[in-house]
C-alpha positions in Angstrom: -112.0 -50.7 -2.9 -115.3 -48.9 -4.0 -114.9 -50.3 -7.0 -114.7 -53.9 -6.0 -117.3 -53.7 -4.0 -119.4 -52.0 -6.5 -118.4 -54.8 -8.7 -119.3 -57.3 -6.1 -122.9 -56.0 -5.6 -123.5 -55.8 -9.1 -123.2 -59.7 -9.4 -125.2 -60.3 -6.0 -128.0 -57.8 -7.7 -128.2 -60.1 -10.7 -128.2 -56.3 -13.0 -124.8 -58.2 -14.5 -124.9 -62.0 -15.5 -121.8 -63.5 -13.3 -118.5 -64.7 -15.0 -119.0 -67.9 -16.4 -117.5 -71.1 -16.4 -116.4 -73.8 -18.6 -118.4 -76.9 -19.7 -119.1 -79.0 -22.3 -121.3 -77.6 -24.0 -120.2 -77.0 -27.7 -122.4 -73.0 -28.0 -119.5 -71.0 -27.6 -116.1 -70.7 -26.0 -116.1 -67.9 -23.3 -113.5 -65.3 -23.4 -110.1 -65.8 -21.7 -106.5 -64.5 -22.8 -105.9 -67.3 -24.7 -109.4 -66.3 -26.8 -109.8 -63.4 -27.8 -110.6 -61.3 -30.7 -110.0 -57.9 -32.1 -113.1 -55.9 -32.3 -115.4 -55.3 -35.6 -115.0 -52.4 -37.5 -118.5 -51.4 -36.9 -118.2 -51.1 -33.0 -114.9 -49.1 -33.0 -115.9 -45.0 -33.9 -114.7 -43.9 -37.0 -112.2 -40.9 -35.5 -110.9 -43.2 -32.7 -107.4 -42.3 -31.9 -104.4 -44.6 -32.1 -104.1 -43.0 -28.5 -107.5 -43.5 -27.2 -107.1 -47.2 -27.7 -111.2 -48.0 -28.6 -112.7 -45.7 -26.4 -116.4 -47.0 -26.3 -119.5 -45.4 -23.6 -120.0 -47.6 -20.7 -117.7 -46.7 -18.1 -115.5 -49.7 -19.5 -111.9 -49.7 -18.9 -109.6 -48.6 -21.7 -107.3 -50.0 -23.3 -103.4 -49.0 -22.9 -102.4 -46.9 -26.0 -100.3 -49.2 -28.4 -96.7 -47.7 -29.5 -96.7 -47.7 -33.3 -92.9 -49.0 -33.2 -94.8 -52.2 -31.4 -97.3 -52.5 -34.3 -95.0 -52.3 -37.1 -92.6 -54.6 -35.5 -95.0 -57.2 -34.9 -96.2 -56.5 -38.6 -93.1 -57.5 -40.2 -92.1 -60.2 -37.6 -92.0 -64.2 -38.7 -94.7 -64.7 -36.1 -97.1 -62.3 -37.8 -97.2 -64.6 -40.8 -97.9 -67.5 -38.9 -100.7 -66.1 -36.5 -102.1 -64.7 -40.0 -104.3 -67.2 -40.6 -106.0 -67.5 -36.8 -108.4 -64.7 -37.5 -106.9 -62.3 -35.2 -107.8 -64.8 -31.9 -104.4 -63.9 -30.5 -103.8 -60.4 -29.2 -100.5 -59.1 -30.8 -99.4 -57.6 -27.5 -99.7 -60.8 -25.6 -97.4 -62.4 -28.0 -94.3 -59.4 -27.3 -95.0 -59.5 -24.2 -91.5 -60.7 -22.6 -91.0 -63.1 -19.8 -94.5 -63.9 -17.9 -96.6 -60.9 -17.7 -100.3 -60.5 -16.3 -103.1 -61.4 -18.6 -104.3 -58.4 -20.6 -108.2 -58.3 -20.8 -109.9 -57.1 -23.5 -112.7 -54.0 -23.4 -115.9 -54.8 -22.2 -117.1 -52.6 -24.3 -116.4 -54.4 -27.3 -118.2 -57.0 -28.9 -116.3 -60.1 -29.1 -117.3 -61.2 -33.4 -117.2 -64.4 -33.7 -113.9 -66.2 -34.8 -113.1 -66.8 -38.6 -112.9 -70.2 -39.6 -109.8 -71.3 -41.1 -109.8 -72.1 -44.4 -107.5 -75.2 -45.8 -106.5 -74.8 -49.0 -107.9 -78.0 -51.8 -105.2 -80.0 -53.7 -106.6 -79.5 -57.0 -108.3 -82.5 -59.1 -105.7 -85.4 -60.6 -106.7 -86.9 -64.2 -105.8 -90.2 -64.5 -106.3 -93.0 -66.5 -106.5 -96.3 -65.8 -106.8 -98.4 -68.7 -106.7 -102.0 -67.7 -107.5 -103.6 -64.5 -106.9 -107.1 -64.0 -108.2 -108.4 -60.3 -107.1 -111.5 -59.2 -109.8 -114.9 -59.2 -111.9 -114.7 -55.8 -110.7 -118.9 -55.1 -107.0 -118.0 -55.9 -104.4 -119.8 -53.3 -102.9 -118.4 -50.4 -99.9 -117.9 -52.0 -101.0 -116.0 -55.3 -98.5 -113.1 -56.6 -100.1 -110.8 -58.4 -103.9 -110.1 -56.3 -104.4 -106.8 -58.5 -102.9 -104.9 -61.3 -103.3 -101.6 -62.3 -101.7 -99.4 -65.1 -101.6 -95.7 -65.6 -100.4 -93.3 -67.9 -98.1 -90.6 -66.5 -96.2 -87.4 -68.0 -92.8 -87.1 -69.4 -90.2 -89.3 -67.9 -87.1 -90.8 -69.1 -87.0 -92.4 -72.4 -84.7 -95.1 -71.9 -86.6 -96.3 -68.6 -90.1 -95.5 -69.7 -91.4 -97.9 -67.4 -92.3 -97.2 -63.8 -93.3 -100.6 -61.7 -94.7 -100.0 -58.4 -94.8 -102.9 -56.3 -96.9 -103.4 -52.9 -96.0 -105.9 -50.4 -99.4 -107.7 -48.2 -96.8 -106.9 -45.5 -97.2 -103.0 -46.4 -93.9 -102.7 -48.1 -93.6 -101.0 -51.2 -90.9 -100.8 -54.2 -90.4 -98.6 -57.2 -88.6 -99.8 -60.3 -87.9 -98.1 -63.5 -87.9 -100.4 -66.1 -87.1 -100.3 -70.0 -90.8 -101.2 -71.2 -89.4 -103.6 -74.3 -87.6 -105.5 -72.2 -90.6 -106.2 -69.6 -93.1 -106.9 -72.0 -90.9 -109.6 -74.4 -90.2 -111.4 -70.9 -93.2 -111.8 -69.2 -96.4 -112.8 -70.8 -98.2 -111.4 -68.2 -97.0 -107.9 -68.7 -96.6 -108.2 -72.1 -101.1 -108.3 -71.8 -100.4 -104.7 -70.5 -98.6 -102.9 -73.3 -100.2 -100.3 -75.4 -101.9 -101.9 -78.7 -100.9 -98.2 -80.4 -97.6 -96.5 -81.0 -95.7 -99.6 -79.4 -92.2 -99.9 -79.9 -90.6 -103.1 -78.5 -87.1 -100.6 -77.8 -89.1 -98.7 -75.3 -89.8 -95.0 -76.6 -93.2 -95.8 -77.7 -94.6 -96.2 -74.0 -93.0 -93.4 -72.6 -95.1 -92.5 -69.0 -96.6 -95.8 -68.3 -97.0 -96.7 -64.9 -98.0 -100.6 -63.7 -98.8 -101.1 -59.9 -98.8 -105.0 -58.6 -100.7 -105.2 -55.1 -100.6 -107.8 -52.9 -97.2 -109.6 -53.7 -96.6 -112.6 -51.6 -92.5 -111.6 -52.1 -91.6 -108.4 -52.8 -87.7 -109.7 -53.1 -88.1 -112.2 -55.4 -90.5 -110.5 -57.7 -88.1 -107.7 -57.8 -85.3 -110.4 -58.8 -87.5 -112.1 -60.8 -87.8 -108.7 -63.0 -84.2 -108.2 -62.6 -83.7 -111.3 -64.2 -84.8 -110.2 -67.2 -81.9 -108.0 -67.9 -79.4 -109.9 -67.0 -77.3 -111.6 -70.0 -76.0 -114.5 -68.6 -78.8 -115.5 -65.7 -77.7 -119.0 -64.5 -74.6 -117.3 -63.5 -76.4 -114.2 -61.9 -78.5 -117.1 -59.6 -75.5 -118.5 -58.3 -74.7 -115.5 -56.7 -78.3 -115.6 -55.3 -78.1 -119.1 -53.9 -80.8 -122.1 -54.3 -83.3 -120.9 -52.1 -83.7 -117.5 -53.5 -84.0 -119.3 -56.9 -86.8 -121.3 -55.7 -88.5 -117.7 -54.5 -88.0 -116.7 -58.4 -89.0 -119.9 -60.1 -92.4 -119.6 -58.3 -92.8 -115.8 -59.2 -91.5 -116.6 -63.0 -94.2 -118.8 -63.0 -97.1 -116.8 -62.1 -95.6 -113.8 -64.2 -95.3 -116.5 -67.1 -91.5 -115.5 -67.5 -90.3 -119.0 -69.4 -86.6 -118.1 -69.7 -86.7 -117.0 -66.2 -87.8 -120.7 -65.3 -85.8 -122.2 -67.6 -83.0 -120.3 -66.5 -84.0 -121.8 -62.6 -84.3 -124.9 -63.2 -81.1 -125.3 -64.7 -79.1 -123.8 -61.8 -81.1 -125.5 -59.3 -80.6 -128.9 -60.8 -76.6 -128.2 -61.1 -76.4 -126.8 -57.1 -76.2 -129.2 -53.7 -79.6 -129.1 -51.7 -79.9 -128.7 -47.8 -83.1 -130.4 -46.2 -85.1 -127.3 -45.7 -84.2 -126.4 -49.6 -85.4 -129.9 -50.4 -88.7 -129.7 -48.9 -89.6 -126.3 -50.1 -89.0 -127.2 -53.5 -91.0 -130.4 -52.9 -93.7 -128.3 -51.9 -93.2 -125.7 -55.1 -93.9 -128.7 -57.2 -96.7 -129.8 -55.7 -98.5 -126.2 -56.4 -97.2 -125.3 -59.5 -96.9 -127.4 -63.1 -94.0 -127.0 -65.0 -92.7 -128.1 -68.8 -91.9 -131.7 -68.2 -89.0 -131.2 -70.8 -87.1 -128.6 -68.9 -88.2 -130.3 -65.7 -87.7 -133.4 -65.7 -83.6 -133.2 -64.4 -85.0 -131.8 -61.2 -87.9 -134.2 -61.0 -85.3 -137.1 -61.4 -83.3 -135.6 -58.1 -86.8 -135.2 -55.8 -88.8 -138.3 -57.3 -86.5 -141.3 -57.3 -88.0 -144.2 -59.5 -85.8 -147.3 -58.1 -86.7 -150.6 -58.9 -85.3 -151.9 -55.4 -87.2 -151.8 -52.4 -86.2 -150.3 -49.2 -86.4 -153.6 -47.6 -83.9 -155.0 -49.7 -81.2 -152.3 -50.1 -81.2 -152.5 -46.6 -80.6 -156.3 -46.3 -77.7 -155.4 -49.2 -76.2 -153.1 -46.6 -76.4 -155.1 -44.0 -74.8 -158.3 -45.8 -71.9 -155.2 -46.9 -71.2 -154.5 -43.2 -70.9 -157.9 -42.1 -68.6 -159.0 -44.9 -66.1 -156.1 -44.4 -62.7 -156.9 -43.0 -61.8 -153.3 -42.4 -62.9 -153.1 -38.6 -62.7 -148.7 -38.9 -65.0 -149.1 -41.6 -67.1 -151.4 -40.6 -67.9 -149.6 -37.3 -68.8 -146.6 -39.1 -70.9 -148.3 -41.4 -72.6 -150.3 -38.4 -73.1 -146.5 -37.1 -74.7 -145.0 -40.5 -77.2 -148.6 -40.5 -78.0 -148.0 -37.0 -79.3 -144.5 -37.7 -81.2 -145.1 -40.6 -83.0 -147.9 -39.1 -83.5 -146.1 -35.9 -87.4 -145.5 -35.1 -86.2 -141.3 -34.1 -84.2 -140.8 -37.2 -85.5 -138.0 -39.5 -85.4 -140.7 -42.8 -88.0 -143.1 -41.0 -91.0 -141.3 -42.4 -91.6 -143.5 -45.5 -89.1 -146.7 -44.2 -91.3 -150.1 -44.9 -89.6 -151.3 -42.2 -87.3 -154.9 -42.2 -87.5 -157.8 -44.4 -87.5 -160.4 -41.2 -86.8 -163.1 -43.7 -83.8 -161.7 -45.6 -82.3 -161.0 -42.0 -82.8 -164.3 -40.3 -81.2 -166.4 -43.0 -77.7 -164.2 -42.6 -78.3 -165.0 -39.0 -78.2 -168.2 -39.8 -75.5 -168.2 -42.2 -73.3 -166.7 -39.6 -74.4 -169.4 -36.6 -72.9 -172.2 -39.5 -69.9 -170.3 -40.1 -69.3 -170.0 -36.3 -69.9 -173.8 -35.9 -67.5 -174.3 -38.5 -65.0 -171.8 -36.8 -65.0 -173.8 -33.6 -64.2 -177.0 -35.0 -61.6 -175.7 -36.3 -60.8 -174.2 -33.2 -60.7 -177.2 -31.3 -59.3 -179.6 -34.0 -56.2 -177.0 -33.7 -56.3 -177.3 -29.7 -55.0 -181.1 -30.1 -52.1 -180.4 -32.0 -49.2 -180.9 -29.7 -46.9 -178.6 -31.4 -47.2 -175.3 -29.5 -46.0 -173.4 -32.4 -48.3 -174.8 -35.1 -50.8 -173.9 -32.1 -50.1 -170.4 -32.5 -49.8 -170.4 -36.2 -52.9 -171.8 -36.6 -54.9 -170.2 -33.3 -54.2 -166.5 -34.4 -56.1 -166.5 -37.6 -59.3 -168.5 -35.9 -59.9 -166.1 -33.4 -59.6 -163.1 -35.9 -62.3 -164.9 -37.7 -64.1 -165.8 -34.5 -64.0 -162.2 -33.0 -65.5 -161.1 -36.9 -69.0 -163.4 -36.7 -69.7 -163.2 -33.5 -69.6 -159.5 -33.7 -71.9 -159.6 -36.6 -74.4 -161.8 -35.1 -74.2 -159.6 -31.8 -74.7 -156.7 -34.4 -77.9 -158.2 -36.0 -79.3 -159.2 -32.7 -79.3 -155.4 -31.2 -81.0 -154.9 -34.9 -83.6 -157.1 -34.1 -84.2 -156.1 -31.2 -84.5 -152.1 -32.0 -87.5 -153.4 -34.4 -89.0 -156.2 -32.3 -88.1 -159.0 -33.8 -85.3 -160.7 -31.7 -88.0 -163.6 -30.3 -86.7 -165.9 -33.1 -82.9 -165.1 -32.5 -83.0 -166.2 -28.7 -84.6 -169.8 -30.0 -81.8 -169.4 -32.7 -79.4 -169.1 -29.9 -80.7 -171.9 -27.2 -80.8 -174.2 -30.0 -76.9 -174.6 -30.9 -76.2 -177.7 -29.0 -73.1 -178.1 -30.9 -71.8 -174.8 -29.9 -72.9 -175.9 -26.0 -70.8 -179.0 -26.5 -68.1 -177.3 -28.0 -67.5 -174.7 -25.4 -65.5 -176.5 -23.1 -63.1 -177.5 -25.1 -62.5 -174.7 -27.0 -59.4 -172.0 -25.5 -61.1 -169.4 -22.9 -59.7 -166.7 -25.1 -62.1 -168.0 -27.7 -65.0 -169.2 -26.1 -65.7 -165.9 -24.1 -66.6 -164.6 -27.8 -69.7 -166.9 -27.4 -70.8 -165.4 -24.1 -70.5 -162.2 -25.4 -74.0 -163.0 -27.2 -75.3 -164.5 -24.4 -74.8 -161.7 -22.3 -76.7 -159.5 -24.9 -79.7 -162.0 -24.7 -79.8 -162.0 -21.3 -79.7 -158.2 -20.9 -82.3 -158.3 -23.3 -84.6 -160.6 -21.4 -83.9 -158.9 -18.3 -85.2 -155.5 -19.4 -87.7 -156.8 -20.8 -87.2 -155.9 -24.5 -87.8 -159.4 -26.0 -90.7 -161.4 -24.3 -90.1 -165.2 -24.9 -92.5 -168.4 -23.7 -91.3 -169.9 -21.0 -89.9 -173.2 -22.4 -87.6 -171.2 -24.3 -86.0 -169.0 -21.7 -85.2 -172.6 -19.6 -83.9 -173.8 -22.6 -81.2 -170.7 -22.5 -80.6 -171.1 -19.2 -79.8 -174.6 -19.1 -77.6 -174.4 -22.4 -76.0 -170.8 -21.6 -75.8 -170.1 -17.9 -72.9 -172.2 -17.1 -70.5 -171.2 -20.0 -71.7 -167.7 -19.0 -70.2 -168.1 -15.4 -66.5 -169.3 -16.7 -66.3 -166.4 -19.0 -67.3 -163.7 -17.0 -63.7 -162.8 -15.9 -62.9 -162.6 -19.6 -66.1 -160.5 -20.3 -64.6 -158.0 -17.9 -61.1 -157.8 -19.1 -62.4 -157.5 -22.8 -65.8 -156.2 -22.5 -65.9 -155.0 -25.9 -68.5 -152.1 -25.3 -70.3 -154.9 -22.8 -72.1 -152.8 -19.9 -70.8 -155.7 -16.6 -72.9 -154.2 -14.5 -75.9 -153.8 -16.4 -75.6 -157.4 -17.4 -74.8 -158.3 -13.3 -78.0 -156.7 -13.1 -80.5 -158.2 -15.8 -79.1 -161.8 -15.5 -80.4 -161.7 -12.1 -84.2 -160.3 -13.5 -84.2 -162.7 -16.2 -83.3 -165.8 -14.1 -86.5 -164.5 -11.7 -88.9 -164.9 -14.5 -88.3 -169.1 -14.2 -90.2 -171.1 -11.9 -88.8 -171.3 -8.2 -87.6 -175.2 -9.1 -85.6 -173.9 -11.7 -84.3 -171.2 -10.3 -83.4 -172.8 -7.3 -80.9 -174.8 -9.2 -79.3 -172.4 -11.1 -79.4 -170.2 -7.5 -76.6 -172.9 -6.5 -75.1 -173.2 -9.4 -74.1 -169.6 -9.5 -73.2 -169.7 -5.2 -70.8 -172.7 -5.6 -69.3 -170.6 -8.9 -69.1 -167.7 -7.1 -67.8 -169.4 -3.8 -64.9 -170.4 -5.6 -64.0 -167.4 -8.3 -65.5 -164.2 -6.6 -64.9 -161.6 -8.5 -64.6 -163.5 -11.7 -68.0 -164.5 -11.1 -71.1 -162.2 -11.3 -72.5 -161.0 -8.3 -76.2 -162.0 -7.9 -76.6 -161.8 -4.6 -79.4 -159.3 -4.9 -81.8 -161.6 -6.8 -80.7 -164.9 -4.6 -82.2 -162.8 -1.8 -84.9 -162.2 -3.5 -85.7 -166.2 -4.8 -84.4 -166.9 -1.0 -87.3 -164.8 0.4 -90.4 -166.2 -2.3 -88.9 -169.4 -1.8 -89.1 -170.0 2.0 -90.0 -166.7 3.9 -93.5 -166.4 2.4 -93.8 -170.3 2.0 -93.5 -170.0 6.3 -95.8 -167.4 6.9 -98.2 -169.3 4.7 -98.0 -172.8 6.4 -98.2 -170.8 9.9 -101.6 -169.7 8.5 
């Protein structure tokens, strides 16, 4: 207790400077267990006793005596090695210390030397030497190969791969390859600017302990493959194991490299393999950056460039005329499937389509209205035959025949309309007085073919796909309405792919775009019809209201005013 309080006077006093605490400041670290240092030779007295443990004036404490079995065992411990280098910061009695212990302080009497700095031990110099370095051209592409090259000489190595090819990836990614040197340089023009003018030999002893590094490859895969193409005796066959888009990856790195049987050898197995879409495009796209010998070329050019003398326009009309003149009806709707889509505006093979030849189509068009004129007379001459027999001999074959054009023409008319140009088909249509005549008299189970098309022009009209003047659309009406109303049980019973109930719907939108005269007539026209039929008849009653109410409601609130 004396001593304490003679310890705590002393700091009051200010004789003693007071323990001091840590900062920043970067003049010293102050002493702590975990800092400490053994003390100089010049402060310890020259007869100091093991047992005395650094004795010193002062009245300092002392130091417990150390056990010399304690010493020697830390001496020859693994930790003594390790903690050989710290400069005696770490006091060796702290360290055997088991389990946690008190802090041991040092002597106050001893100076605290300054700690030795650690010393890190210098790799000694490497000789190199670099004897060619080829940078790449500061307005190279994007996709250049070969950005920098460097070669080096190294020592020994193994005389049948003398050759050591370091490749470096711009993603980071590196590869080693040891290479027979002969082989490399009589591939590759661009290596073969590397070899050693002195003491070459092309078999590969006589540039033992080169080194090349490539930086900055675009592909590290296919410039290894296109160097492992070089060794390979049969290297068509080795690509086909590959696949067509890997050999794409190595034509373009044979080509910077300036390996010609390696392009050759690409060429030729890409010519002879099936292409995919993405395939197709990426080789596009190789040969629109790269030029290559127009004689080993040219097969693959003739696959990617076609030079036809035919148009797209008229190969289409060609197909067309081929689907409409098939008598296979499986066929022919598969065919009518595979035109569709390549006409369609979505498809993927509209990018370059010129579009139609509106000329070419509209004289099959009407072709086919003359054959089905012709059809019909036969039809009806057939219908006055009083042989019911020779009816049916002679009926059958008609209808087939029937059934065949008006398919077409309904076939051609959604084709038009897809590409906006059914305007002249609807005048086409209202115009065939002799098929209006002929209507009548011709069987129901023929003549419902005919509404068929007129259903399709009036869906059309009503959804407002084809915009026609207004003469014309009263021109179909009057000539097509009424046939349409007899043949609308048929339409339902053999719809063919006809939507009823869309065409319920538009007839009634497209008979709205009259004038109120007109369609006041063909209003009662379709109410005595559907009167007398009902469900054979289509149900307007929707757009009667709807003429009903422009027609007389508003007309009454307008006089009233």
């Amino acid at each position: 207790m004396a001593d304490a309080s003679q310890r705590r006077g002393r700091w009051r006093g200010g004789g003693t400077a007071r323990p001091r605490g840590w900062c920043c400041s970067f003049a010293g670290v102050p002493p702590s267990p975990d800092h400490r240092s053994l003390p100089s030779a010049a402060s310890v007295p020259a007869a100091a006793s093991p047992a005395a443990g650094g004795g010193g004036g002062g009245g300092g404490r002392k130091l417990p005596p150390k056990s010399p079995s304690s010493l020697s065992s830390f001496q020859g411990s693994p930790a003594s090695s390790r903690l050989a280098g710290l400069g005696g910061l770490i006091d060796p009695r702290r360290i055997l210390s088991p389990g946690r212990v008190s802090p041991i302080d040092p002597d106050e009497s001893f100076p605290l030397p300054p700690p030795s700095p650690l010393s890190l031990p210098t790799p000694p110099p490497v000789e190199e030497d670099v004897e060619d370095l080829v940078p790449t051209e500061q307005a190279a592409p994007a996709s250049a190969v070969v950005p920098l090259v460097s070669v080096r000489e190294d020592d020994g190595g193994n005389e049948a791969m003398d050759l050591r090819l370091s490749l470096r990836g711009r993603d980071g990614r590196c590869l080693t390859m040891e290479l027979e040197s002969g082989v490399l340089y009589g591939s590759s023009a661009f290596f073969a600017d590397m070899a050693p003018g002195v003491g070459f030999n092309s078999s590969g002893g006589g540039a033992s302990g080169k080194r090349i590094e490539v930086d900055g490859v675009e592909n590290v895969e296919a410039f290894r493959t296109a160097v492992e193409l070089m060794y390979q005796p049969e290297p068509v066959r080795w690509l086909a194991t590959a696949g067509v888009s890997r050999a794409i990856d190595v034509l373009e790195v044979s080509s910077s490299i300036m390996f010609d049987n390696g392009i050759k050898a690409c060429l030729t197995y890409i010519e002879a393999a099936p292409w995919n879409e993405s395939e197709e495009e990426k080789l596009k796209n190789l040969f629109a950056r790269c030029t290559f010998d127009e004689a080993i070329s040219q097969d693959v050019l003739a696959r990617l460039r076609p030079n036809s003398c035919i148009s797209s326009e008229d190969l289409i009309v060609h197909l067309i005329q081929s689907v409409t003149s098939s008598t296979n009806s499986g066929a022919r709707k598969d065919m009518q499937s595979l035109v569709n889509g390549l006409l369609s505006k979505s498809s993927l093979y509209q990018k370059d389509f010129a579009g139609l030849n509106k000329e070419s189509i509209y004289q099959i068009c009407r072709s086919y209205f003359g054959k089905l004129v012709d059809l019909f007379e036969e039809a009806t001459e057939s219908a006055n035959h009083t042989a019911q027999l020779s009816l049916a001999t002679q009926s059958k074959p008609v209808i087939e025949r029937i059934s065949l054009q008006t398919e077409n023409l309904y076939w051609l008319f959604e084709i038009l309309v897809n590409n906006d140009m059914a305007e002249e088909f609807v005048e086409l249509w209202a115009m065939q007085d002799r098929l209006i005549v002929m209507h009548p008299q011709a069987s129901p189970m023929i003549r419902y073919e005919l509404s068929r098309i007129s259903a399709s022009v009036f869906i059309a009209l009503g959804k407002g796909r084809v915009q026609c003047r207004g003469d014309l659309r009263s021109l179909l009406f009057y000539g097509w309405f009424g046939p349409m109303l007899l043949d609308f049980g048929w339409l339902q019973r053999c719809s063919k792919g006809l939507d009823v109930r869309s065409l319920e719907e538009n007839i009634g939108q497209a008979l709205l775009t009259l004038p109120l005269k007109q369609q006041q007539f063909m209003f009662e026209e379709w109410f005595q019809c559907f009167a007398s039929r009902g469900a054979d008849c289509p149900n307007l009653t929707r757009s009667f209201q709807v003429w009903w109410r422009r027609s007389f409601v508003r007309s009454s609130v307008e006089t009233r005013r």
